[in-house]
N, C-alpha and C positions, 0 to 999 in steps of 0.2 A: 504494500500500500504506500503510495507517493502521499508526503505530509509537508509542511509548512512548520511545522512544528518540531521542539527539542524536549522532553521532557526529563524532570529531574521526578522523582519517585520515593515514595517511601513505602515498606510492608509490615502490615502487622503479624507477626509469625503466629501469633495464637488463631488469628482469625483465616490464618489463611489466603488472606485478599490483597487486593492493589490497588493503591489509590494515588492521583495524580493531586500534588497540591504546588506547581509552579510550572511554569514557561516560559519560553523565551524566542521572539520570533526571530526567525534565518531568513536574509531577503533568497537562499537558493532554495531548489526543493531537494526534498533526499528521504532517504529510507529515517521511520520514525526508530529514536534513537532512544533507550536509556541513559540518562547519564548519569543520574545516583540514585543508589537505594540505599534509603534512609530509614533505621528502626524505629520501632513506636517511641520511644526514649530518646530518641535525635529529634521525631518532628515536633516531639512534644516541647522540649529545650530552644527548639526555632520559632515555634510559635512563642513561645512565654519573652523570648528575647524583640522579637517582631512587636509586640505587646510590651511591653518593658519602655522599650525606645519612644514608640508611639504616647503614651502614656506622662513618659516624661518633657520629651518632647511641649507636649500638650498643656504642661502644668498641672497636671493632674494628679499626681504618683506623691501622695505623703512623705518628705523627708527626700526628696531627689529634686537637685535642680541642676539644669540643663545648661554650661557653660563653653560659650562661643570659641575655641581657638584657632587662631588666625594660621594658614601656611606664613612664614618668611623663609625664602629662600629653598635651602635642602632640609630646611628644622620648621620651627613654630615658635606662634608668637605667645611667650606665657602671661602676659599682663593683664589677663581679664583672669586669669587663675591665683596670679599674685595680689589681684585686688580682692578675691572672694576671702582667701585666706587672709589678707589684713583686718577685712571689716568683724570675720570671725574672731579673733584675735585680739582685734579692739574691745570688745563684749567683757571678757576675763584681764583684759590687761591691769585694769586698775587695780584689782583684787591681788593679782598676782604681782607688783610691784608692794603691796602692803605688807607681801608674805615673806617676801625677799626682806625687808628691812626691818622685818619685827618679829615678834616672836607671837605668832602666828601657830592654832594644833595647823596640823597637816589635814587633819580631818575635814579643816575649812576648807579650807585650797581642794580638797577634794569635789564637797560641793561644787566651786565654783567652776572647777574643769569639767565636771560630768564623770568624776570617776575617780579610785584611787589610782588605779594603771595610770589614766590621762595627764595625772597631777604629778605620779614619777617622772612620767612622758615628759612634760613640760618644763622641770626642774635642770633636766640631763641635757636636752635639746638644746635649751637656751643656756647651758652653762651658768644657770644663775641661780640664786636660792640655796637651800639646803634641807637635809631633812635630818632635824632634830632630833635626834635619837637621845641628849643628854646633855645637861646643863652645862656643861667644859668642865666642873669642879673638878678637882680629885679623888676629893671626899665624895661628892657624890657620884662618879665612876666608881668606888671602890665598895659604895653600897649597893649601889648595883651586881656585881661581883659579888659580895656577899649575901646578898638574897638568892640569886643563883647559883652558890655553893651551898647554899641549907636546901635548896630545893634536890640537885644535885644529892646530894651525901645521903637527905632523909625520905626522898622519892617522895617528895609530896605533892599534893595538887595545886595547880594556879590552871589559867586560863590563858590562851593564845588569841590575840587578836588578828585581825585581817593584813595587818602592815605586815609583823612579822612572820605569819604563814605564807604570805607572798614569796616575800625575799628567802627566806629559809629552802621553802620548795625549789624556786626556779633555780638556782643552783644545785640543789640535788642534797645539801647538809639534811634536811629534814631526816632522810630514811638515814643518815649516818649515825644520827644522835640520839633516834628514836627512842631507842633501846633505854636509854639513861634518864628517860621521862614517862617511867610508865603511869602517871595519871595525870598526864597532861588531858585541859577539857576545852574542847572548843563548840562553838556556836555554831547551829546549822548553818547561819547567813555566811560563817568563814567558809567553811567545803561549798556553797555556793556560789562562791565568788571564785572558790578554785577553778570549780568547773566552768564558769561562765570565762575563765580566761584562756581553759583549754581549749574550749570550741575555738580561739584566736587562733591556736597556732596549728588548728588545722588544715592542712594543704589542700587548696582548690586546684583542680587542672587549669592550665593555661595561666594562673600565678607567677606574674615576674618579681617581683617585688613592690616597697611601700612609700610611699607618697609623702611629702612633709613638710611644713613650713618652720622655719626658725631663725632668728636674726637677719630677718628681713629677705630668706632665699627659699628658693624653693631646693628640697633634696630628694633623691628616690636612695634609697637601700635595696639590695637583690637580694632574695630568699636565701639562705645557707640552709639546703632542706635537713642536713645533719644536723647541726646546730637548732633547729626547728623541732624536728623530730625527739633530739633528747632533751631539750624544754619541756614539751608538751609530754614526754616520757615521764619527767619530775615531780611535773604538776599531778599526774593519774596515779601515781606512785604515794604520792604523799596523803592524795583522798582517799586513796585504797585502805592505808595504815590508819587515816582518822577509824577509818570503818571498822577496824579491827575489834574497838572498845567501842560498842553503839552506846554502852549504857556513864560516857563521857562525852557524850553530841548530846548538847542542849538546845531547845526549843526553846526562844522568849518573844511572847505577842506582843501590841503593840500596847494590851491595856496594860502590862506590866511597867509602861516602860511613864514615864511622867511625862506632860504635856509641857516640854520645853524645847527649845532649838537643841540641844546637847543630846538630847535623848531622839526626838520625834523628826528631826530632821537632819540628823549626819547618819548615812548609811547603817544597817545595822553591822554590817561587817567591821566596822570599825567601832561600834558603840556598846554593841551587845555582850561584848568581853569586859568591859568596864564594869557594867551595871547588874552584870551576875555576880563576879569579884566582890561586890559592893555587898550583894546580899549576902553572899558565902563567907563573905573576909576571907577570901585567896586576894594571891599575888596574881600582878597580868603581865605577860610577854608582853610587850609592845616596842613599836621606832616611834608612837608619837604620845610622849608623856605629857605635854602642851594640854593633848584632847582629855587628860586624866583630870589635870588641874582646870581646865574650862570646866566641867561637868562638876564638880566639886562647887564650883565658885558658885555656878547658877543651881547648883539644887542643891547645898548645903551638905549632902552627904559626904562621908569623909574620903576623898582617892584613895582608893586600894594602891598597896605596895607593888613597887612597878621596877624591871629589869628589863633591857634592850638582848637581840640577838647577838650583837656583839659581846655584851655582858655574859651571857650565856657559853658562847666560843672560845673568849678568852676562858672563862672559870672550869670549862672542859679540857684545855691544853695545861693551865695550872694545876688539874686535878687526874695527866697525866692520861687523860679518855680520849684524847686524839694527837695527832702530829703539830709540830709549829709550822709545819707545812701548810696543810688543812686551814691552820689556824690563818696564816699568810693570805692562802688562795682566797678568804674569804676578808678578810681586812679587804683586799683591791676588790673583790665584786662591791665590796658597800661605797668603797671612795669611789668607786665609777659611777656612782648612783648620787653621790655628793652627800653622802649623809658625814656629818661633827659633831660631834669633835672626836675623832679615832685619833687616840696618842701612841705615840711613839718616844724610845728612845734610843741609848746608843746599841743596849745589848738585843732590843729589836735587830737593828740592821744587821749587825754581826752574826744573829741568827739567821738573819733571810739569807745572806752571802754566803754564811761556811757552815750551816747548819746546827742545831743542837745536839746530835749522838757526838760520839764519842771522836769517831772517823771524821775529820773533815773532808766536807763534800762542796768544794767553791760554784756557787754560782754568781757569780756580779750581777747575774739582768735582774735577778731574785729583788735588788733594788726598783726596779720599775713598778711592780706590788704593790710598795707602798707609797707609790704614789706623791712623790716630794712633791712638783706641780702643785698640789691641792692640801696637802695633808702638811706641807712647813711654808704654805704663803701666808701671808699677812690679813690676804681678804678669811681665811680659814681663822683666823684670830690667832696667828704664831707669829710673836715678835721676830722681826731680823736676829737678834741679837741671839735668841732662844734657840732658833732655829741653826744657827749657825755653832752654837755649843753643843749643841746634840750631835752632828757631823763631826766635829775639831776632834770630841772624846772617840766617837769612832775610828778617824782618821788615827789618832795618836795609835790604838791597839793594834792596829794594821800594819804600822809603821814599824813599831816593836817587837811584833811576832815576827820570829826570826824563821818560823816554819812557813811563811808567807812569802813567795820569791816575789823581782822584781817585774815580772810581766802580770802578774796577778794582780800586785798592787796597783800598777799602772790600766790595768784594765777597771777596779775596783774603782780607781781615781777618776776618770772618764765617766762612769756611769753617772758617779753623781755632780759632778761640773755639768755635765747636760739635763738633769734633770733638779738639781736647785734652784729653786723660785727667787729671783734678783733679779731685777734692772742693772744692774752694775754690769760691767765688759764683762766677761767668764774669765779671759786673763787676768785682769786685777782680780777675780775676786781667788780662781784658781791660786793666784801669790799669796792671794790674804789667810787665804785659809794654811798654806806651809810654812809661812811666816808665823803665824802663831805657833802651828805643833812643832815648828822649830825651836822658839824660844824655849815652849816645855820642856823639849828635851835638852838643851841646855843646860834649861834651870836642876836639872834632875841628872845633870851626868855622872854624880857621881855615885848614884845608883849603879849605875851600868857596869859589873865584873868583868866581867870577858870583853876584850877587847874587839875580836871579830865582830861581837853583835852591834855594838857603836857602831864599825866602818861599816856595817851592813843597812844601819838607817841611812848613815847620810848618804848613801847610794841611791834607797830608793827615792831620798827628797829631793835627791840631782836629778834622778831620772825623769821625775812628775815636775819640778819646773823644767826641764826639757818640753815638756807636753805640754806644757800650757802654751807654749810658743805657737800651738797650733791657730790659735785664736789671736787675731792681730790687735795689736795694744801698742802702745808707747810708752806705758808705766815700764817703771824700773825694776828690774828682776830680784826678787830677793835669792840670798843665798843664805844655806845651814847655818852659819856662825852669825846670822844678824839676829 
């Protein structure tokens, strides 16, 4: 049969049958031609996207709207996508510059983003803010740590909120430390929020990656489906184990809960842990102590006793339950996140570099971790001054350890010239920093027995201001004996 026609086809294999649902006309004639068959599942997917478009298109489609981009050239014009994401972005800005500069629960910033994930989102993207995990004290670091070593030691119960189930999960520590928390009690709304973040990192077909506005650019990110894949591994892994103990998943309505902003409108995943604690007197995991003391203030009850996940990691590696490794790897997930005040000092770094068993195991990059960039600048609240005494002490031990050769050293030295937070040239400050541990050892030479070990520093301090020469300067070089 001679047709005018090309058709494209789909079958339903249950029914059997064939049905035409597209054409396209040929100005020649020719023998009628199949040219796709299409399963019930395809056409059905064609239709709903045919429909999709249309709908949107139309302004019709709740929550979709329809944004113009221009060809330029061999690319595209983004300005009508960079305006959509400013005007969104103006909405929350105010909120979120109030949060940046004050002290502000997290919980709020939550609100205002639309979400606890959104509110990390926004913090890390625009490199600004922080999430409070702890007042800076000492003292009150080291209460923290001690309410998480009686928790620890006597296996008692507290309550996990949604901040730090997040964080604990998506790194995978959760199922590490499980074990060491057997009556830990968390709130339905938390495993609901796990899961509601699992369906995110579910992989759709045809998924390049994500989309994003921050400091005034537009960014995309391409999927790492590994990296994807043991996220979303973490998260079903950690809800699996809540489920282990049903009869430690609690339920709280909302007539429970008091008719206040702190209760009845900050998410329950982040409220719900609070105000069972409150009823039970337990302690609450949490990264936002802020939203403990707001709830407190507005509804006169007293805050439940409160410890952060780092509180917890650290007082696990003190009590000898995990590696400083472990402990390490997970200091840099939270400084990625920008949460402070994570301390550090010198026998930190020396830990991270040559490890704590018995065997030293050098690694220099073990420095990038922790994070100097963020964790010894000044916008982080660490004096120059501070920061720079934490390093000198280290420096000096390195300098002295005679088991320590001079490419080691010099590798060791590098790492953190590049990564200390300074305006200063790197050369000057590279001098400033050997000029001091020079004078120390000076002042202390007569410490020094053995004579080989002497001529053994001042080789390495030759060596490391050699290296500093890398970095172009005109200051004046200091040497060992100044």
């Amino acid at each position: 049969m001679k047709t005018n026609n090309k058709y494209s086809l789909f079958v339903d294999k249950k029914l059997n049958d064939t049905i035409v649902f597209e054409s396209k006309y040929r100005s020649e004639k020719f023998e009628s031609i199949i040219e796709l068959i299409y399963p019930l599942e395809k056409y059905v997917l064609w239709q709903t996207v045919q429909n999709f478009n249309k709908l949107a298109k139309d302004g019709d489609l709740n929550g979709v709207q329809v944004i113009e981009i221009p060809q330029k050239e061999d690319t595209i014009d983004t300005k009508n996508l960079v305006k959509l994401f400013e005007d969104l972005k103006s909405k929350t800005e105010p909120f979120f510059e109030m949060y940046c500069k004050n002290s502000v629960p997290l919980a709020m910033l939550s609100v205002s983003e639309g979400g606890f994930t959104n509110a990390l989102g926004r913090i890390q993207q625009e490199n600004k803010g922080f999430i409070n995990f702890s007042i800076g004290s000492a003292q009150e670091l080291e209460k923290q740590k001690e309410i998480a070593k009686k928790i620890i030691r006597g296996k008692m119960s507290f309550y996990i909120d949604g901040t730090s189930a997040l964080v604990l999960s998506e790194i995978g520590f959760l199922q590490k430390i499980y074990k060491y928390l057997p009556n830990l009690k968390v709130s339905r709304s938390v495993i609901n929020l796990l899961a509601d973040i699992t369906d995110k990192f579910l992989y759709s077909p045809g998924q390049t990656g994500h989309m994003g506005y921050s400091q005034g650019r537009i960014s995309f990110s391409s999927i790492e489906q590994e990296k994807r894949d043991l996220i979303r591994s973490n998260f079903i892994a950690s809800i699996k184990l809540f489920e282990t103990n049903p009869q430690n998943i609690i339920d709280i309505s909302l007539v429970n809960k008091m008719d206040c902003f702190s209760e009845s409108k900050i998410p329950a995943e982040l409220s719900d842990a609070c105000i069972l604690a409150q009823k039970e007197k337990l302690p609450v995991l949490t990264e936002d102590f802020l939203y403990l003391k707001m709830n407190e203030f507005e509804t006169k009850k007293v805050a439940p006793e409160y410890f952060s996940s780092w509180a917890l990691i650290r007082s696990l590696y003190e009590e000898k339950q995990i590696s400083f490794d472990e402990y390490l790897e997970y200091f840099g997930y939270l400084s990625s996140y920008r949460f402070r005040f994570l301390t550090l000092n010198e026998d930190d770094i020396e830990k991270a570099v040559f490890g704590d068993g018995g065997i030293k195991i050098v690694n220099p990059e073990n420095i990038r971790k922790l994070n100097f960039p963020l964790t010894l600048s000044e916008e982080y609240g660490v004096f120059f001054e501070n920061a720079f005494k934490v390093v000198v002490r280290f420096l000096l031990k390195v300098l002295m350890d005679d088991t320590v050769t001079l490419d080691i050293t010099e590798k060791i030295f590098i790492e953190i010239m590049v990564s200390f937070p300074t305006k200063m040239n790197k050369k000057d400050l590279g001098q400033l920093f050997l000029g001091v541990c020079s004078s120390v050892i000076e002042k202390h030479k007569s410490r020094f027995v053995l004579q080989p070990k002497t001529q053994l520093i001042y080789e390495k301090v030759d060596k490391l201001l050699r290296a500093t020469d890398i970095y172009n300067s005109g200051s004046k070089l200091w040497t060992p004996n100044q």
